[in-house]
C-alpha positions in Angstrom: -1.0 20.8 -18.8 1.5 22.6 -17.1 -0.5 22.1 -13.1 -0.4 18.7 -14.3 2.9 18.2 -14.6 4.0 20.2 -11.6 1.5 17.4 -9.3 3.1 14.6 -11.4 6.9 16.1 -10.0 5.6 16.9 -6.7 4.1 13.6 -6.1 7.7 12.3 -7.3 9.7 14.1 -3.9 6.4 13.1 -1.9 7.3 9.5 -2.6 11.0 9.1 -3.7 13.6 10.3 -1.1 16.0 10.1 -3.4 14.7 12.7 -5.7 17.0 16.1 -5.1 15.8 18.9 -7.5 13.4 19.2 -9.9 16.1 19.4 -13.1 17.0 15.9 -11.7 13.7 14.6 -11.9 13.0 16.0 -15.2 15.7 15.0 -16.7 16.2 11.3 -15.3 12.7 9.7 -13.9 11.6 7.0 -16.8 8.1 7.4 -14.8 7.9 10.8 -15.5 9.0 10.3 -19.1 6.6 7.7 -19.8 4.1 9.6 -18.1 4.2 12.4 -20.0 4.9 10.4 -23.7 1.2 8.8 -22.6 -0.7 12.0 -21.6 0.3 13.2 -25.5 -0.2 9.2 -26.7 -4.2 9.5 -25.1 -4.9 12.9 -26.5 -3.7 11.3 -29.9 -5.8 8.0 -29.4 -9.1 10.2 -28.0 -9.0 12.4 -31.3 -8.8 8.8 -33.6 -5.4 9.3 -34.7 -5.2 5.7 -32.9 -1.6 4.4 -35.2 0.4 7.9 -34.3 -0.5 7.3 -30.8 0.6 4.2 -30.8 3.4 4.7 -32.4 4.5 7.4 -29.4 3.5 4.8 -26.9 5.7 2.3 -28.5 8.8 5.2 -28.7 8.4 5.7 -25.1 8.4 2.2 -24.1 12.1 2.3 -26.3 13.0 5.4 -24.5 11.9 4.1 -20.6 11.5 0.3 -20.7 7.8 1.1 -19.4 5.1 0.5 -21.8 1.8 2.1 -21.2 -1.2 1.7 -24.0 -2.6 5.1 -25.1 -5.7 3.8 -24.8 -5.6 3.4 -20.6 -7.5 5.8 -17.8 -5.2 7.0 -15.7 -5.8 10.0 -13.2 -3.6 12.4 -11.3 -0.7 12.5 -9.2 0.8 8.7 -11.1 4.1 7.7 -10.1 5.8 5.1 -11.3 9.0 4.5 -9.5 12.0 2.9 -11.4 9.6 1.5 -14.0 11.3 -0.9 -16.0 9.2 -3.6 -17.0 5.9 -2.1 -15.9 2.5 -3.0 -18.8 -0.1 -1.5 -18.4 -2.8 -2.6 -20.8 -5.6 -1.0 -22.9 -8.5 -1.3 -20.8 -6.7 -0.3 -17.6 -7.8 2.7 -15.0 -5.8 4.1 -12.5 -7.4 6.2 -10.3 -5.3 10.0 -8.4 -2.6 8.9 -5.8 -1.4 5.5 -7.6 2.2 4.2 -7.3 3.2 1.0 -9.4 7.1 0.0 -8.9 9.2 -1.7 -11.4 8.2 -5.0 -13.3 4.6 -4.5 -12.3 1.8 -5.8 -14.8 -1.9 -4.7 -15.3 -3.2 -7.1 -17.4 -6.2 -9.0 -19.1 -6.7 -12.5 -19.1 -8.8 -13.0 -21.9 -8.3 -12.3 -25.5 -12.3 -10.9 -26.2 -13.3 -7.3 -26.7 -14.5 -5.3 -24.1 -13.2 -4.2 -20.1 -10.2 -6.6 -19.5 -8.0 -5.0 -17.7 -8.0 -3.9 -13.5 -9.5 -0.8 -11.9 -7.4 0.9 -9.3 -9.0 2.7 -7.2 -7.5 6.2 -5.9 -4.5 5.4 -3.4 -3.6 2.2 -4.8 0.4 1.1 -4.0 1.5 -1.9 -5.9 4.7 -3.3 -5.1 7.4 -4.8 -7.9 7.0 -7.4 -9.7 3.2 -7.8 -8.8 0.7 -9.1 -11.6 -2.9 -7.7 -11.0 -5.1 -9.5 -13.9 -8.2 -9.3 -15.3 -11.3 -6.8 -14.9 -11.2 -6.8 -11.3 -11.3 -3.6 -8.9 -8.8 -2.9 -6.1 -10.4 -0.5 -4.0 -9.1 2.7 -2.5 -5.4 2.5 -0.5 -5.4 -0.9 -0.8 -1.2 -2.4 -1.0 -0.3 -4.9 -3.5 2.8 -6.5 -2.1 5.6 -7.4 -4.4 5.3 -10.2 -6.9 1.4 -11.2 -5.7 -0.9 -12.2 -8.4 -4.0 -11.4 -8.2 -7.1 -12.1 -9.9 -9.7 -11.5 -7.7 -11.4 -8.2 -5.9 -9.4 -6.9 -3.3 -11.4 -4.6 -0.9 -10.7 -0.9 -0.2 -7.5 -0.9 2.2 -6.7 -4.3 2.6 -3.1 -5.5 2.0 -2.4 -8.4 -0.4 0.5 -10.5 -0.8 1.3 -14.2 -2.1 0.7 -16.7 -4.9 -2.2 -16.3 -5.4 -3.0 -13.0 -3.7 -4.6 -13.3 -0.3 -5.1 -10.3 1.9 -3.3 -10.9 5.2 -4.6 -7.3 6.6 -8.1 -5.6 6.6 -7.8 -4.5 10.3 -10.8 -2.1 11.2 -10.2 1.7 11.9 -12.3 0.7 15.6 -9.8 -2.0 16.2 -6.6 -0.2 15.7 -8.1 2.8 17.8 -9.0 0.1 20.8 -5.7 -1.4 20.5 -3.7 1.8 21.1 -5.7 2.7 24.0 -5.5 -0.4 25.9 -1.4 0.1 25.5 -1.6 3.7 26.3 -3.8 2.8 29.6 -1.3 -0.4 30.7 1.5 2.0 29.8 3.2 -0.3 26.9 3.8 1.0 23.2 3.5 -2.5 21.6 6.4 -1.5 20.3 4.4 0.0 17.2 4.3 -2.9 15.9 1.4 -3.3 12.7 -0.4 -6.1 11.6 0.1 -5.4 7.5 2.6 -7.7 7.6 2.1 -11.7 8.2 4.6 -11.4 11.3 3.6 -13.8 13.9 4.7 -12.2 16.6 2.8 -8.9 15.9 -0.2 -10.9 15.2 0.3 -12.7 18.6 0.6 -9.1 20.4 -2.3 -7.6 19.1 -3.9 -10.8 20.1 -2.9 -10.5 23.4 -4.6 -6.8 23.3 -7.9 -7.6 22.0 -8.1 -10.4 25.0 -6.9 -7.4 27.6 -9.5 -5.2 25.9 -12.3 -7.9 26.5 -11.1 -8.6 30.1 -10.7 -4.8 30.7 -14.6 -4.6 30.2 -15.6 -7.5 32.5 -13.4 -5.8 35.1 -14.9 -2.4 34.7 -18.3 -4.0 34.8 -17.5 -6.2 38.4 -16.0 -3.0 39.6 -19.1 -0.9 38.8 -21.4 -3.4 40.6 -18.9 -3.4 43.7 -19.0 0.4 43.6 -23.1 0.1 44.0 -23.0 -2.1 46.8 -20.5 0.3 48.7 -16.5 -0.8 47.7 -14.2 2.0 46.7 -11.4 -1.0 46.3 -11.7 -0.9 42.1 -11.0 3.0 42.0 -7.6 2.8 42.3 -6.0 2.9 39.3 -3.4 0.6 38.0 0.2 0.8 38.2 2.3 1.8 35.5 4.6 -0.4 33.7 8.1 0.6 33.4 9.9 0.3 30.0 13.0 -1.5 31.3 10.4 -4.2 32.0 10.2 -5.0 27.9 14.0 -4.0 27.2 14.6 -7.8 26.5 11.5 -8.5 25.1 12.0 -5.3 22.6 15.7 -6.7 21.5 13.8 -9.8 21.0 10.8 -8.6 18.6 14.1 -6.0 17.3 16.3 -8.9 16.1 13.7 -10.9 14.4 12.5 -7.6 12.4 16.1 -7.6 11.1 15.7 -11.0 10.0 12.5 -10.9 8.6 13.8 -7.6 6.7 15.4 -9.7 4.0 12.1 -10.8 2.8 10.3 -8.1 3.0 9.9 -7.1 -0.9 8.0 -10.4 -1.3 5.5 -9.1 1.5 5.4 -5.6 1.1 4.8 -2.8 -1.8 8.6 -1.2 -0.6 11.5 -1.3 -2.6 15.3 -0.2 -1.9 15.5 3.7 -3.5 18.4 4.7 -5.1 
């Protein structure tokens, strides 16, 4: 019991900046709180003493504005940051690494016995306000962004955001890796730009990568059949591109990141910290 709760305040400072010292978390996390009202709450409802359990479940959601049902599956290393307004139903199983933010709901969507609530898998981030409904499994590290519902599967590291949810990243590990070394080789950082988001301009950049990767090849190919018939024309290599040749184009992608930021709780699992 007590390694458990030193994970659960660890995982807090791995997560929150704002948390200081361990008193502070202690003393003033709801999360925490609620987390620890249900580890006793499940013992109680395990050993059939189903009422008293619920009856702690129900004091804790009094105490933290987060109510949990003693009768969930929930595994190691839970943070729940903020918390008010977070339900998390009977059925429910959270796998190790989860993070839920305030006003989020696991829920069922039928009133018959039986598995009715979601499954998430170990790593699972979903942002506030989110609704995930029903018996369905979100697999490993996938991101829930805030206020999505979402009723159907959502596959292991995908990003989901919208009404309904609809995953808007599921980028391959192969792709990512080909697009950083086409930059690296042309000497251009993309400006690090990711695709979890549904920005249009990074989506038009990494575009514009994957069409230098393919044309990359067919060079390398036409170069490798000049080489056999006797040029040395395609060893040279390519020149490097200086920064100060994107400085305008960086202000450009800079500016509208600052006004896309406004709207980035309804696209992303993030919230504001204390």
């Amino acid at each position: 019991m007590i390694r458990q709760l030193r994970e659960d305040i660890a995982s807090v400072f791995e997560r929150d900046p704002a948390a200081r010292n361990t008193f502070e978390v202690v003393t003033t996390y709801p999360g925490l709180h609620a987390l620890l009202h249900y580890r006793v709450a499940n013992w109680l409802w395990r050993k059939g003493f189903k009422w008293l359990a619920r009856m702690l479940s129900t004091f804790s959601r009094w105490m933290t504005g987060i109510e949990i049902h003693p009768g969930a599956t929930i595994g190691r290393r839970f943070f729940i940051d903020h918390g008010m307004g977070v339900v998390i139903g009977e059925t429910a199983e959270i796998g190790d690494d989860c993070t839920l933010y305030h006003g989020v709901t696991l829920g069922g969507t039928t009133w018959n016995k039986g598995k009715r609530h979601p499954t998430l898998q170990n790593g699972v981030v979903v942002g506030a306000g989110a609704k995930v409904l029903g018996p369905i499994v979100v697999g490993e590290n996938a991101r829930i962004g805030s206020n999505a519902v979402v009723t159907k599967e959502v596959p292991a590291g995908a990003t989901v955001v919208g009404i309904p949810g609809r995953i808007v990243r599921k980028a391959s590990t192969a792709e990512d890796e080909q697009r950083r070394k086409i930059a690296e080789k042309i000497g251009f950082d993309a400006y690090g730009m990711a695709d979890e988001m549904p920005d249009p301009i990074a989506r038009s950049i990494h575009n514009l990568m994957d069409h230098m990767h393919a044309v990359d090849r067919k060079i390398d190919t036409m170069c490798k059949a000049l080489h056999d018939l006797g040029d040395r024309t395609c060893s040279e290599a390519l020149p490097q591109l200086e920064a100060e040749t994107f400085v305008s184009l960086s202000e450009a992608v800079s500016s509208d990141d600052a006004d896309s930021a406004e709207t980035a709780d309804s696209a992303g699992p993030g919230v504001e910290k204390h």
